[in-house]
TITIGU-422048 format. One record per residue (C-alpha): residue number from 1; x, y, z; residue in one letter. Coordinates in nm, 4 decimals. Layout:
NUM  X  Y  Z  A
...
END
This chain:
1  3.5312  0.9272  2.8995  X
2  3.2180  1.1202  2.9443  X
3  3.2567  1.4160  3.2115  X
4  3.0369  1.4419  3.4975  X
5  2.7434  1.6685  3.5124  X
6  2.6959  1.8047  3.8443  X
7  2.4890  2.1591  3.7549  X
8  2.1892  2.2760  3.5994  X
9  2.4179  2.5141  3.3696  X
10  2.6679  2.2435  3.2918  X
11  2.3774  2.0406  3.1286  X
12  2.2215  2.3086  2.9499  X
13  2.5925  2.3959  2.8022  X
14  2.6235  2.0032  2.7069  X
15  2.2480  1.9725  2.5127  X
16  2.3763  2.2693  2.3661  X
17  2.6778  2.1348  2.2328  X
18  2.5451  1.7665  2.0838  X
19  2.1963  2.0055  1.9620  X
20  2.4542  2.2097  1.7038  X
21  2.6858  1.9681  1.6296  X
22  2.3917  1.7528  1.4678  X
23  2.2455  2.0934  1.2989  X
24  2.5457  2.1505  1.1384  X
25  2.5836  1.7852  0.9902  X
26  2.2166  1.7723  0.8851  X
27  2.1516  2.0089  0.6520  X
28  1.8304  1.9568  0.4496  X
29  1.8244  2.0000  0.0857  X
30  1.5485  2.1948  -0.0340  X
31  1.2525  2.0287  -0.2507  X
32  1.2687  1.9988  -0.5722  X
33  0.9543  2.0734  -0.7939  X
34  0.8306  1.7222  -0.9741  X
35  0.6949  1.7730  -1.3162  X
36  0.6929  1.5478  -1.6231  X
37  0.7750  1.6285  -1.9880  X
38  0.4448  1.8082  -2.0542  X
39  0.5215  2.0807  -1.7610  X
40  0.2214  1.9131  -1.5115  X
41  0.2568  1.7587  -1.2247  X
42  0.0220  1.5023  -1.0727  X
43  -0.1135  1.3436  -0.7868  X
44  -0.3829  1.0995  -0.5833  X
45  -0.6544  1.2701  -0.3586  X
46  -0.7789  1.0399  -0.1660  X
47  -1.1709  1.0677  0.0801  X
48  -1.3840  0.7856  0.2184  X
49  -1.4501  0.5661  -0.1065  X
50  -1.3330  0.8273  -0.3653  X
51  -0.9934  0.8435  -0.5625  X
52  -0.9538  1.1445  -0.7470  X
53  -0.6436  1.1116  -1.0106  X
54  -0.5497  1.4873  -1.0683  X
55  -0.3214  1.6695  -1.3157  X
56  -0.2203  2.0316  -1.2921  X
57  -0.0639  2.2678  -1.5230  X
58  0.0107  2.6213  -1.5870  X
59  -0.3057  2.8253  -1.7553  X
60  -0.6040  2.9953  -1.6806  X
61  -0.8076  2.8305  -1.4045  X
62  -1.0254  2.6080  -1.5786  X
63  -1.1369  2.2810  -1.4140  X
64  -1.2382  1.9879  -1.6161  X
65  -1.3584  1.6569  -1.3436  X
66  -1.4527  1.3397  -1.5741  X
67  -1.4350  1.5324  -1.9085  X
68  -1.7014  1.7677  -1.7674  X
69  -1.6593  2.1427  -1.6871  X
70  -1.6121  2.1915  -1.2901  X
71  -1.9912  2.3811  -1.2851  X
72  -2.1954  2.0974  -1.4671  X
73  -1.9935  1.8215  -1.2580  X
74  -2.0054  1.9652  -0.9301  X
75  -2.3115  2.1630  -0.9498  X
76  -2.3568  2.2451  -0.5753  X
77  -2.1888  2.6014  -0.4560  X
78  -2.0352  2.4223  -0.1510  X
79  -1.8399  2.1264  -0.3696  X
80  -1.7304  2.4407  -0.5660  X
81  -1.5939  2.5872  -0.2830  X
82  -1.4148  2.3102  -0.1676  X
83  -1.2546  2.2890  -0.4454  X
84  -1.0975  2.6259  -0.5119  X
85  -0.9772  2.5965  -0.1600  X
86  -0.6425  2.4842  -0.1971  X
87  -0.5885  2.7368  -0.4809  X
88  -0.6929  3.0399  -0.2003  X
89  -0.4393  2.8945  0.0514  X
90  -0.1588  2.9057  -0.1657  X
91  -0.2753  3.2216  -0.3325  X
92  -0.2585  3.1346  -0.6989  X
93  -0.6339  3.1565  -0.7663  X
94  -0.6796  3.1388  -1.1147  X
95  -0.3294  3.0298  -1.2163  X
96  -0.3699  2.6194  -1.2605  X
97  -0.5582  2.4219  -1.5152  X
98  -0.6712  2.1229  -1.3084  X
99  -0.7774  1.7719  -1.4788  X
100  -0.8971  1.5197  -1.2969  X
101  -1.0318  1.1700  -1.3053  X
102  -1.2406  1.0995  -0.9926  X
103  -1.4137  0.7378  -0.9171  X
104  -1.6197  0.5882  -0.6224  X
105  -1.8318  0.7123  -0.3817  X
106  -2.0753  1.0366  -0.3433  X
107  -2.0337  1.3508  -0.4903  X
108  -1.8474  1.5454  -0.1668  X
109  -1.6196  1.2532  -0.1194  X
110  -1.5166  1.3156  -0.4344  X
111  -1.4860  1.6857  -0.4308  X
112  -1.2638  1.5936  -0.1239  X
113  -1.0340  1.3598  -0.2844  X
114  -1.0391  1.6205  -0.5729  X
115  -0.8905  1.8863  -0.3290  X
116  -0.6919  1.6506  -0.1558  X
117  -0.4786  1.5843  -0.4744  X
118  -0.5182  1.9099  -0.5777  X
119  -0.3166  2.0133  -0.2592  X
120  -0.0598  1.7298  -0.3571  X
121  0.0089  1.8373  -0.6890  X
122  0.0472  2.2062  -0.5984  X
123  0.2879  2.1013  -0.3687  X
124  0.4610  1.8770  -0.5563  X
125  0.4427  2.1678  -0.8551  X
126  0.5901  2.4450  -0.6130  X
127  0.7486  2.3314  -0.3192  X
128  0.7253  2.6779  -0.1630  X
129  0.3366  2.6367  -0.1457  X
130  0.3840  2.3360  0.0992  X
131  0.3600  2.5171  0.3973  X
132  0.0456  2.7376  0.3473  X
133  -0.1514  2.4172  0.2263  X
134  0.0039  2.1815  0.5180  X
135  -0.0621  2.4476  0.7626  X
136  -0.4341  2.4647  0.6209  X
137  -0.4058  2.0541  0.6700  X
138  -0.4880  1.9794  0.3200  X
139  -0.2082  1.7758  0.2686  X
140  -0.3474  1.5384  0.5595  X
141  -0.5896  1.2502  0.4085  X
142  -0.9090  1.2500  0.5703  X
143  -0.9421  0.9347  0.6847  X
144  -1.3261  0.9165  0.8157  X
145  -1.4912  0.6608  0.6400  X
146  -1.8135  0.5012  0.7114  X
147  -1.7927  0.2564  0.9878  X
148  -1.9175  -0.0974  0.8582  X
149  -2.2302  -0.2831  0.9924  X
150  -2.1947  -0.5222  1.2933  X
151  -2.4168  -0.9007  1.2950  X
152  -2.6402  -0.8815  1.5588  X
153  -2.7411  -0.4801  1.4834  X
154  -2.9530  -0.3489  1.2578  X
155  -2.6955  -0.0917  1.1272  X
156  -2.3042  -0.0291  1.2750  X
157  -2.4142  0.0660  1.6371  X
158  -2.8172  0.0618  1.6234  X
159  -2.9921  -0.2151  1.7798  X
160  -3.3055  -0.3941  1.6986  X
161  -3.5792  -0.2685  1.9173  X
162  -3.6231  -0.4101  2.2924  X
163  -3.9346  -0.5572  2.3552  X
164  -3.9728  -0.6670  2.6997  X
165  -4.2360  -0.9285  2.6480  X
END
């Protein structure tokens, strides 16, 4: 039968007793790093309508996005940026050859889904980068995406103009 609590401390000493009996029978394994035969591993970034396939292996830091060099594809300094961000997180600038597919909408939702996956397949690489890059929240999926257009409005939330006569 269960005792009676009757004080403050008595609690406190019974939380304390179910709290470490369930540490000690739940002990989690640690990660293990998912690569294939080749030595990459791979992932899905995913932002509003863009789905970036992305492939990373050991090498020099070169970035190839749709057969193109990361420069000519992303030409912009701030889609650039974006993307070397997960690599500054984890602190292995310059350490990954990335390769990535990337499909559907504009060119920053696609240099977000290219990070997102980017972030993935680090951490899926090195599980000891997990924590810098879900820290950073670039393991979370942005899911903003443009809100769709109502009947009766002339875009999602604008109205047609009032006239009053």
């Amino acid at each position: 039968m269960a005792e009676e609590i009757k004080t403050l401390d008595a609690l406190k000493t019974a939380v304390a007793g179910t709290v470490s009996a369930d540490a000690t029978t739940e002990t989690e394994a640690p990660r293990e790093p998912v690569r294939d035969a080749l030595g990459r591993s791979y992932a899905t970034g995913k932002r509003k309508d863009a789905i970036a396939r992305v492939w990373i292996k050991p090498g020099s830091g070169k970035v190839t996005v749709n057969g193109k060099e990361l420069n000519s594809y992303f030409a912009r300094p701030v889609l650039q940026m974006i993307l070397r961000q997960p690599f500054q997180v984890a602190g292995v600038e310059g350490q990954f050859d990335v390769m990535a597919t990337v499909t559907g909408g504009g060119l920053s939702g696609q240099a977000g889904a290219v990070k997102h996956g980017i972030s993935k397949a680090l951490q899926l690489y090195d599980p000891a980068l997990r924590g810098a890059l879900k820290s950073a929240g670039f393991l979370t999926r942005d899911s903003r995406v443009v809100e769709r257009k109502k009947y009766g409005k002339r875009k999602a939330r604008r109205s047609f103009q009032f006239s009053k006569r």
